[in-house]
C-alpha positions in Angstrom: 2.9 0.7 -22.0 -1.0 -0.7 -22.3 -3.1 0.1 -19.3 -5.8 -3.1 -18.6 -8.4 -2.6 -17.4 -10.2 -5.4 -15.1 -13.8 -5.1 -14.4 -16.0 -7.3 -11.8 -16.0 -11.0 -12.4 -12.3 -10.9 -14.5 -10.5 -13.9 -12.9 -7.9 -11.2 -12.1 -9.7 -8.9 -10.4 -9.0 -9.4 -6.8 -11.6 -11.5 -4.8 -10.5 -9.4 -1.5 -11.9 -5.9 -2.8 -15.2 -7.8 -2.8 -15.0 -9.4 0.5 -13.9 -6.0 2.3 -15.2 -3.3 0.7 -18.4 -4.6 -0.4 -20.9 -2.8 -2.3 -18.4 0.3 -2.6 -15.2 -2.3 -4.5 -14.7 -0.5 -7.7 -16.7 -2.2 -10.4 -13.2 -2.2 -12.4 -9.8 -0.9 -11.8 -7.2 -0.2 -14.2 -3.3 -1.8 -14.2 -0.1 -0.9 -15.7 2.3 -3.7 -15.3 2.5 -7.3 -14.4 -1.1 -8.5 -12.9 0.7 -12.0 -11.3 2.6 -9.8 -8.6 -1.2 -9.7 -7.1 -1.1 -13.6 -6.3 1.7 -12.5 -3.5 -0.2 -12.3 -0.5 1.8 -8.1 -0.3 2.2 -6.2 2.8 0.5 -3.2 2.6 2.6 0.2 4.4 1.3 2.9 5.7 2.6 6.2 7.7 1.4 9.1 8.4 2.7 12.5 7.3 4.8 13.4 10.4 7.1 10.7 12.0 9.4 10.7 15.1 12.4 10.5 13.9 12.8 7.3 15.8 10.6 5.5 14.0 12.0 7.3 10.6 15.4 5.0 11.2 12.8 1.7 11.9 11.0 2.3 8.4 14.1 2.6 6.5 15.6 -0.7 8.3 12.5 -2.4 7.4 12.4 -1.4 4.1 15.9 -2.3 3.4 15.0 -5.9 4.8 11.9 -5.8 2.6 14.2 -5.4 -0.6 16.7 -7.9 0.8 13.7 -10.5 0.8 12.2 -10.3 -1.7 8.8 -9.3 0.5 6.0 -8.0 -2.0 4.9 -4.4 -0.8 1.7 -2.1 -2.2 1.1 1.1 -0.7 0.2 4.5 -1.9 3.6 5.7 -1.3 2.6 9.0 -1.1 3.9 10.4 2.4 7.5 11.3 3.0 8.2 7.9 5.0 6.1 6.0 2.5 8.0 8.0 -0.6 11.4 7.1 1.2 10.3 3.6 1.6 9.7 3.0 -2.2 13.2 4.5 -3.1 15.1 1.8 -1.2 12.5 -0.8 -2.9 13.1 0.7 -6.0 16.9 0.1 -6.1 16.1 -4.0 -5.3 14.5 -6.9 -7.3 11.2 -7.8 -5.5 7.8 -7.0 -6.8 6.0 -3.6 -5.8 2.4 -2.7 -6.2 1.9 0.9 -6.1 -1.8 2.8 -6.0 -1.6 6.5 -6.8 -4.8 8.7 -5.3 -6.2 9.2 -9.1 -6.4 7.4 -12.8 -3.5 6.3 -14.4 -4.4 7.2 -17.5 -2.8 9.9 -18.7 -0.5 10.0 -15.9 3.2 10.2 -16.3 4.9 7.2 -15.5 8.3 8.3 -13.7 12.1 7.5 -15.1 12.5 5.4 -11.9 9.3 3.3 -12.5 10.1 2.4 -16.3 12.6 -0.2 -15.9 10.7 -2.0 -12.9 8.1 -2.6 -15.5 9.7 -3.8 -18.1 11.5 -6.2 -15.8 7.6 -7.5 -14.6 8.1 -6.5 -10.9 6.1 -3.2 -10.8 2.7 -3.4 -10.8 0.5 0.3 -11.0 -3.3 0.3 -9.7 -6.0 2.2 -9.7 -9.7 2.0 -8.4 -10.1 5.7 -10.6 -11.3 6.5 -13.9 -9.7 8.8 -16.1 -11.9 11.7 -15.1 -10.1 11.7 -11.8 -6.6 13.0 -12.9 -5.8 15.1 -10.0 -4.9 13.9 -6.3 -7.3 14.8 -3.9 -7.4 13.9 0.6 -11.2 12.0 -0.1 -8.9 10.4 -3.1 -6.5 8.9 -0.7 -8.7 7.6 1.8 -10.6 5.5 -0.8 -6.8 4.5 -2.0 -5.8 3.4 1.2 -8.9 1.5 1.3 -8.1 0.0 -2.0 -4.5 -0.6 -0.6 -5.8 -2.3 3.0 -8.4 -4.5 1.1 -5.5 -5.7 -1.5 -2.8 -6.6 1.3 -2.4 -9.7 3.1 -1.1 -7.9 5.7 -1.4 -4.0 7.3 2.3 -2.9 8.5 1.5 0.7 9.8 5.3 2.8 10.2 3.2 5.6 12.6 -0.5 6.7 13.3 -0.4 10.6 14.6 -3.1 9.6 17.2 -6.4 10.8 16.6 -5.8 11.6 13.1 -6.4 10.7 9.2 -4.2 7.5 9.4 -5.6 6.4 13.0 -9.0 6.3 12.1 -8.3 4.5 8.8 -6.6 1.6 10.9 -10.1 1.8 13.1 -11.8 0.4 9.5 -8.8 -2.1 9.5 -9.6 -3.6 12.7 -13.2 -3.9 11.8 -12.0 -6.1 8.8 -10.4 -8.7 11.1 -7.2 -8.3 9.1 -3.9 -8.0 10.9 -2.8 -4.8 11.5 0.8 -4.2 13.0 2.8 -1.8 13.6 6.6 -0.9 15.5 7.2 -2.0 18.9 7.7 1.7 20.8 5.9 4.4 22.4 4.7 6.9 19.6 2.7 4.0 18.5 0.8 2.7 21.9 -2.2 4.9 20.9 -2.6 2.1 17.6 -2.2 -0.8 20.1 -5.2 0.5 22.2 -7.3 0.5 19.1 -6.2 -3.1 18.1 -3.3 -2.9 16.2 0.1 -5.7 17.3 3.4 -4.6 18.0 5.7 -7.1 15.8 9.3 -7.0 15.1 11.2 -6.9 11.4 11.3 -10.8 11.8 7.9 -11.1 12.0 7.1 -9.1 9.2 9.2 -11.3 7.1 8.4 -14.7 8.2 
């Protein structure tokens, strides 16, 4: 499997890292996979690392309609809800963008992501050279920045309020890009900061 790497000014290096991140977009990034899933406009998902259990049964009926539509998704998938998320996607047909917190190169490229490859619906990214090889938290805050600036779309599961993944969606707002998130009340603390309570249906229209 070749890794490609695309530097600043390759037609298929995406426009939005420049228009959100400014200064600080990656001056390239490498890919393992099929670089047209990036023309799909994906719905980035995020959660934080503890969920109510509520919202737990939400995020997998989301992610099942995800699969079922054929919605592309790009996330870090590297919380539990996030991980879970990516199973279900992993057993259907639409494309998937996925953004580990260090280089691909070198990395192992699981059993499960293999054949998603092959078939041109898996798409691996990194804004990390090889030198970063281990995952680290300032890692993942620069990948979910990576991730946000990507997506057409933010779709956060659960913010703990006050931390990590709450602040993050503060940047979000500050972008102008939408931001939703489940319609409950573990999640009012995102609505007060900007965020838009939507249901499944929306997310797929």
């Amino acid at each position: 499997m070749n890794i490609i790497k695309l530097h600043k000014g390759d037609p298929s290096y995406p426009t939005a890292l420049q228009t959100h991140l400014g200064d600080n977009a990656p001056e390239f990034i490498t890919a393992l996979g099929n670089l047209g899933i990036l023309q799909n406009k994906p719905l980035a998902l995020f959660c934080s690392i503890k969920c109510p259990g509520s919202i737990i049964l939400q995020a997998y009926d989301l992610a099942q309609h995800l699969r079922q539509a054929g919605a592309t998704v790009i996330s870090g998938f590297h919380t539990p809800m996030e991980r879970e998320c990516l199973n279900i996607l992993l057993r259907g047909s639409q494309p998937i963008i996925i953004c580990p917190a260090r280089s691909i190169e070198g990395m192992r490229i699981l059993g499960t992501w293999r054949r998603p490859i092959d078939e041109g619906r898996l798409l691996i990214l990194s804004p990390f050279d090889q030198k970063y090889r281990r995952i680290t938290a300032a890692l993942g805050e620069k990948r979910n920045e990576f991730v946000a600036a990507i997506a057409d779309r933010i779709f956060v599961a659960h913010a703990t309020p006050g931390g990590k993944t709450e602040q993050f969606c503060r940047k979000i707002i500050s972008w102008d890009k939408p931001l939703l998130t489940f319609s409950c009340n573990e999640n009012m603390s995102l609505v007060s900061i900007g965020a838009r309570y939507v249901e499944i249906e929306d997310i797929l229209r």
